[in-house]
N, C-alpha and C positions, 0 to 999 in steps of 0.2 A: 666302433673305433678301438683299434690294439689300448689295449691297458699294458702296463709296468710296474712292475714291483717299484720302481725309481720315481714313478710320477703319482704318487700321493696327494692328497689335498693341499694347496697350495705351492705345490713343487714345480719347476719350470722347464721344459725343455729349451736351451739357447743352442745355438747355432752362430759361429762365428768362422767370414770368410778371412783369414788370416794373413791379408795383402801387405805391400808394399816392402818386405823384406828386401829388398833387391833393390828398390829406390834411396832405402836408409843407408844401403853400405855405400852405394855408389853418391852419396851425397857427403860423403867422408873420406870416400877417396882410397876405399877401400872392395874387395872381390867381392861379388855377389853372394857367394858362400859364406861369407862372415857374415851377412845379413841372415841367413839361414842360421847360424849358430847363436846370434842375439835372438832371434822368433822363438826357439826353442825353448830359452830363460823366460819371454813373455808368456810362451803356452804353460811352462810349470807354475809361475805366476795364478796364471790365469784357473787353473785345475787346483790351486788351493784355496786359494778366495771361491770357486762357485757354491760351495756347500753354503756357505756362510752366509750367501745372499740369495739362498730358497731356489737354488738350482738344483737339479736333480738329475735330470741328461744333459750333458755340454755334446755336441756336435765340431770337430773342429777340421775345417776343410785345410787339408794339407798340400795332397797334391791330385788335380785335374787328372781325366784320362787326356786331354789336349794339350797338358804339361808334357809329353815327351817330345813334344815339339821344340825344346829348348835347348840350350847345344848340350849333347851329350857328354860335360865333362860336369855340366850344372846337374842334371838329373843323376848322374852318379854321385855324384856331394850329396847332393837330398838323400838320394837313397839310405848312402851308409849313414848319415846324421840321422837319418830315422831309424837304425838297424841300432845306432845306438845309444839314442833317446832309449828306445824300449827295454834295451838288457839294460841299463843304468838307474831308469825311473820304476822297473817291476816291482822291487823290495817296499821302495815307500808306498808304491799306490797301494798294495796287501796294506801296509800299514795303516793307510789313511783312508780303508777302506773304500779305496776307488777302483771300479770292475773296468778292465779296458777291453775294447772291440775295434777292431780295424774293419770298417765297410768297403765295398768296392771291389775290382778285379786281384786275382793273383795269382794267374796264370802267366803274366810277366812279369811279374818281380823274380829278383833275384832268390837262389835257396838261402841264402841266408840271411835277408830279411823276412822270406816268408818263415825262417823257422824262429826267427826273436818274433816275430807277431803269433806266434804259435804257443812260445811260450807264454808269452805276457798275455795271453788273453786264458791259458790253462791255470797258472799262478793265481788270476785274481776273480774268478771268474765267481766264487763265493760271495766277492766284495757286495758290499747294498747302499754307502753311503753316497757314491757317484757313480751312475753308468757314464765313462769316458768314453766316445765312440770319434774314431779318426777318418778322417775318407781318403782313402792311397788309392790312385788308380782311378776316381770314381766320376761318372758321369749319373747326371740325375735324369736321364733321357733314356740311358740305359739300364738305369736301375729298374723303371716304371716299366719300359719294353720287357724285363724278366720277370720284372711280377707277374705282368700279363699271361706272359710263356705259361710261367707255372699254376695261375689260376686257371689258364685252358686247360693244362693237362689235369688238373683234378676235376675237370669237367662244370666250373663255378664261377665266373667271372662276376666280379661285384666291387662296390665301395668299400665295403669291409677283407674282404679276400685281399686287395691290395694294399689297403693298411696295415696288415699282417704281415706281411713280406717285407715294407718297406722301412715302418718304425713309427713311432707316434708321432703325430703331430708339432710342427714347431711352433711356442710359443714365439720366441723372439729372435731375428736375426738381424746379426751384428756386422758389418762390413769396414774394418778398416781398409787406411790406406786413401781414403778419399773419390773411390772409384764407385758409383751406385748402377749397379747391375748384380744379377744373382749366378752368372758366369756358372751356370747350368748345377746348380747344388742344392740337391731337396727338394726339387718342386713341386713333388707333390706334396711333399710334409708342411711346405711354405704356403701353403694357397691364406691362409687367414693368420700368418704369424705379420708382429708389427717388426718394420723392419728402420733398423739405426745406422745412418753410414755416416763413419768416424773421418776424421781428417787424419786422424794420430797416424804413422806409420805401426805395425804389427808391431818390431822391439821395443817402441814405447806405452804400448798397451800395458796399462797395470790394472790392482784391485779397484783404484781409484774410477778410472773409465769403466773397468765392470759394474764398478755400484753403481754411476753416473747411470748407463746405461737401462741398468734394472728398475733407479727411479723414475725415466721417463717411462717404460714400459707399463708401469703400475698409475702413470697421470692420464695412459690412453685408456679410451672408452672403448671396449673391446665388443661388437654388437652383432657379428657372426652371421650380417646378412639382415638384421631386426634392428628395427629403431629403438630409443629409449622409452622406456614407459610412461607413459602419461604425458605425452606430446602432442596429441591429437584434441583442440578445440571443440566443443560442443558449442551447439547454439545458445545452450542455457548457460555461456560463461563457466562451463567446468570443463574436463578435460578428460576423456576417456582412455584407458588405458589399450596398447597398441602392439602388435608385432608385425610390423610388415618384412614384404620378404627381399625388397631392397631395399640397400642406401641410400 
């Protein structure tokens, strides 16, 4: 299984699909794009409170490869809101020690968001307090199909060869917005993460919902396929200890 400098003992990988931007503005009467500029405030939000509640990778699904399905005046908002999110938030992440990595395609992005994710990823790339990783572009269908690619070509296809490629495992995935599907993000990182879908729209995501969040994840019983220990009845009224290989 890929190790991380980021994922230390007790340190968490989350993952959160950051929906309903779109429904928030339009329920105020307001462009779809101002929902995008309020999710922005909940995502910096959000990237300083995870340290503090024993995260260590945050995941934050930004934008779909099936988002360019959306009318091209929306997908260009996004874009430069991302282009400059990034030259805006690079200084403090150095500061606050947060490493950022944009996953996913970028052979159509724009050059000049490909070159603000160019920078901000050269800038912090020392950071160790939080690996911040964004997904632009990104299909989880297609991520898993180029691992594959590129485990063939090194002649080695395996469990681990693909975990390499793709990123560690996800402990927990977050879904606001009210919608429960994982609309193709991480899948394979996801196979044993527990998964929270939120009612809140994304702008009202705060630290609050993240801690919320972090404490139900630590009330589940995490069993990776194996039952809990000592669950198994003996004839002589004691109870043998067990690991079966399903739930």
């Amino acid at each position: 299984m890929m190790q991380s400098t980021y994922m230390k003992p007790g340190r968490l990988h989350a993952a959160i699909i950051m929906d309903g931007n779109g429904r928030w503005a339009l329920a105020r009467g307001l462009p779809r794009l101002a929902g995008h500029r309020a999710g922005a405030a909940a995502l910096q939000r959000t990237v300083e409170a995870a340290p503090g509640l024993g995260i260590g990778v945050l995941t934050l699904f930004a934008f779909s490869s099936d988002n360019w399905r959306r009318p091209p005046e929306e997908v260009a908002g996004l874009m430069q809101l991302l282009a400059e999110h990034l030259r805006s938030e690079t200084g403090r992440a150095v500061e606050n020690g947060v490493r950022m990595e944009v996953i996913g395609r970028r052979d159509r992005l724009e050059p000049e968001l490909a070159e603000a994710i160019a920078q901000a990823e050269l800038a912090t790339e020392a950071c160790t307090r939080l690996h911040l990783r964004i997904a632009v572009d990104y299909s989880g269908r297609d991520a898993i199909a180029q691992a594959v690619r590129h485990a063939a070509q090194a002649g080695l296809v395996c469990r681990e060869c693909l975990e390499e490629q793709l990123g560690p495992p996800v402990d927990l995935l977050i879904r606001t917005g009210g919608e429960q599907r994982l609309s193709d993000f991480l899948l394979w990182e996801c196979a044993y993460a527990e998964l929270i879908f939120s009612k809140r729209m994304w702008p009202d995501f705060g630290k609050e919902d993240l801690a919320a969040a972090i404490r139900e994840f630590h009330a589940r019983e995490r069993r990776f396929g194996s039952v809990p220990v000592a669950v198994i009845p003996k004839e002589d009224g004691t109870h043998e200890p067990a690991h079966a290989w399903l739930d």
